[in-house]
Steps between C-alpha positions, in 0.01 A plus 500: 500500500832345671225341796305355156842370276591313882161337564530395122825335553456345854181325302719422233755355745262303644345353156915381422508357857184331470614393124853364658295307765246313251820401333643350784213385601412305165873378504455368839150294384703371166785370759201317702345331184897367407473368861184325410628337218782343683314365705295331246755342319644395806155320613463354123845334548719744332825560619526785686809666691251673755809628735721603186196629315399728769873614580558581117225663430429884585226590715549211660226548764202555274636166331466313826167645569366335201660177545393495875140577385448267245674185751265595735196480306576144414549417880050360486351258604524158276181447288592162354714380797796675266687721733826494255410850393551668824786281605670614199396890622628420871878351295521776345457791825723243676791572205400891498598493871796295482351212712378756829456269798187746567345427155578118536253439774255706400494298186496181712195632643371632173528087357363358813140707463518414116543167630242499793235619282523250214453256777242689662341576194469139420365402812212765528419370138455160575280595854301687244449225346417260745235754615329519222539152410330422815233784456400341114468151657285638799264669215506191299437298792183735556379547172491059431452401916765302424875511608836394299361412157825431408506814309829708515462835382755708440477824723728753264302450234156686696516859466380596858860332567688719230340788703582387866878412385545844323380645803706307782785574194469840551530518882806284464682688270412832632671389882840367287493795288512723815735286644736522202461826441628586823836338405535593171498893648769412744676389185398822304626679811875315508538640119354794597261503202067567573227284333 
């Protein structure tokens, strides 16, 4: 009977153990989503002590965490040439680490591929263009026996060029994703936080 009342309690043990670590565990994620909102209102403009907030608050590593996480997700690649977003993310991991030399040029780096693919982006676009531009006046050229009508015709607006651009698109953002990525987990790694 004693072997039975001690199994009973070591699973009973266990159950308050397991209880306790759910606790801390769910305290832990609730810590993370504060983080998060920092971070948010910092990005929307907000003003946000991130050194005092994270010094003042308790847990204060589950806090970082979040913030880290959510500034890193805004480090992407500009869609409308508006990289203010992650510039704003990069500011604000600069002030987390009190200005760390180490941080500062991979941030330089991290602005200089934003930068390089805007331009590059741009360029591909318009060789895109030209292409096909040159490939609808060949078929015209065909199609009437004549060449240079005078007719301009406006490449973006045929859909075989909506497909080829998404396409090229896709190649070009996957190779500066990878590229970025790469940086933004040295970053992860300097706060010590996963993505």
């Amino acid at each position: 009977m004693t072997e039975i009342k001690s199994t009973l309690e070591k699973v009973l043990e266990r159950a308050a153990a397991m209880g306790r670590a759910d606790r801390e565990e769910i305290e832990a994620e609730e810590r993370v989503k504060d983080g998060m909102r920092i971070a948010a209102d910092y990005l929307q403009g907000k003003e946000v002590d991130l050194s005092g907030v994270l010094g003042t608050t308790g847990a204060a590593a589950p806090v970082k965490k979040g913030v880290v996480q959510v500034f890193l997700r805004n480090i992407t690649l500009p869609r409308n040439d508006d990289r203010q977003r992650a510039e704003k993310a990069m500011q604000g991991l600069l002030e987390l680490a009190h200005g760390s030399g180490d941080l500062v040029s991979v941030f330089r780096d991290m602005k200089g591929i934003l930068d390089h693919y805007q331009q590059y982006k741009k360029d591909i676009r318009q060789q895109v263009e030209e292409a096909f531009r040159q490939q609808m006046d060949q078929a015209l050229a065909q199609q009437t026996g004549q060449k240079g009508l005078g007719l301009k015709m406006d490449p973006k607006l045929h859909p075989k060029f909506q497909e080829e651009w998404s396409r090229v698109k896709v190649d070009l953002d996957n190779q500066y994703n990878k590229v970025l990525q790469q940086h933004k987990e040295l970053v992860a790694r300097r706060f010590s936080v996963t993505l």
